[in-house]
N, C-alpha and C positions, 0 to 999 in steps of 0.2 A: 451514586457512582455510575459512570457511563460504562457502555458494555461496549468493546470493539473488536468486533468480526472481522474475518475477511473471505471475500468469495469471490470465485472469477465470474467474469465479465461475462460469459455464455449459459449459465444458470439466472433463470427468472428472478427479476426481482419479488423481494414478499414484503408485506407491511412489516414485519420484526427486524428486516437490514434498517429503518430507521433510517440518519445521513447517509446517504451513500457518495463514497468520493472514488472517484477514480484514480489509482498512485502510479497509473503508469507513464512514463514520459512519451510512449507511443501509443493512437490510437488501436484498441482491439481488431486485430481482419474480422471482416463479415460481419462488425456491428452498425446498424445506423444511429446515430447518433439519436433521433428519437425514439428510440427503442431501447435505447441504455437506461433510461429512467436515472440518470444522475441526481444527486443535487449542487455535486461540482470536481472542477477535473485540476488535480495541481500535478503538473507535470513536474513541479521544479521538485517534489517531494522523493523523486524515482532514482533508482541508482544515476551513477553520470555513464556518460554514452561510454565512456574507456570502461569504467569498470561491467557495463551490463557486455558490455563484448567480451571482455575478460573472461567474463562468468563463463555465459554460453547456455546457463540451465546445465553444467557441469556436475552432476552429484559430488564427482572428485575434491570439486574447489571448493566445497556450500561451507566447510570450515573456515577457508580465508574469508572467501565471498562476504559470510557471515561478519567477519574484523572487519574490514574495511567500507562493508556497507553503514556498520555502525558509526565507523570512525568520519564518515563523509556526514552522518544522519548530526552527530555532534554540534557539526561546524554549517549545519544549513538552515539559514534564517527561516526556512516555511515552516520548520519545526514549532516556533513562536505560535503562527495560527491556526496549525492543524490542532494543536495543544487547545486554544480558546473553540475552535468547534466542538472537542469532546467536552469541553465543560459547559458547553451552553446545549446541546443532544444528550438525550438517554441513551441510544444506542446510534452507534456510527461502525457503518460497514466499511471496509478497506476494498475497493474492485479492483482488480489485477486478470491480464488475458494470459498468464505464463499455464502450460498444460501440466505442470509436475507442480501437483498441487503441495507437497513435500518441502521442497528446494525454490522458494521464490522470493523474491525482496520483500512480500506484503508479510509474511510470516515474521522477517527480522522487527519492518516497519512496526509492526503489533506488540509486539514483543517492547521492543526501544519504547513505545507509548505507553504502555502498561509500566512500566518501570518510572519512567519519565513523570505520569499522575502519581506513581507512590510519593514522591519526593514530595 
């Protein structure tokens, strides 16, 4: 069984993050791109630009946030191969730049894939 983490983008990578995918649709501020140590970036995976505006990083809204991020995660074909990377890794990291490590899309994303291998 794969193990799927998630940790932002400004914490060192360690050998135990394993894949590391970036789920944001926007590049991290103040990372360079060789120093992210990815093994790959799926933007199309990341909320859509209405709903991350929506959001805001809102603690208010992380309940709806929460519904409709799912309900977008549903209906989004990258779901197909983020699913085939965790079955082909032992461990796959989720990288996310949001500072409320609490309330962010990579926590629902985790969550939705966790559920998603149960099936």
């Amino acid at each position: 069984m794969t193990v799927i983490n998630i940790k932002r983008a400004y914490k060192p990578a360690e050998k135990s993050d394993g894949f590391r995918i970036l789920v944001d649709r926007l590049w991290p501020r103040g990372i360079k791109k060789e120093d992210a140590q990815l093994d790959e970036w799926m933007k199309e995976i990341a909320p859509s630009v209405a709903l991350r505006k929506w959001f805001d990083h809102d603690p208010q809204k992380w309940e709806a946030f929460f519904k409709r991020y799912t309900t977008e995660l549903e209906q989004n074909e990258a779901i197909d191969h983020l699913l085939r990377l965790i079955n082909i890794h032992k461990s796959v990291t989720l990288i996310y730049g949001a500072k409320d490590e609490k309330h962010n899309h990579a926590l629902v994303l985790a969550l939705f894939l966790e559920e998603s291998t149960k099936q």
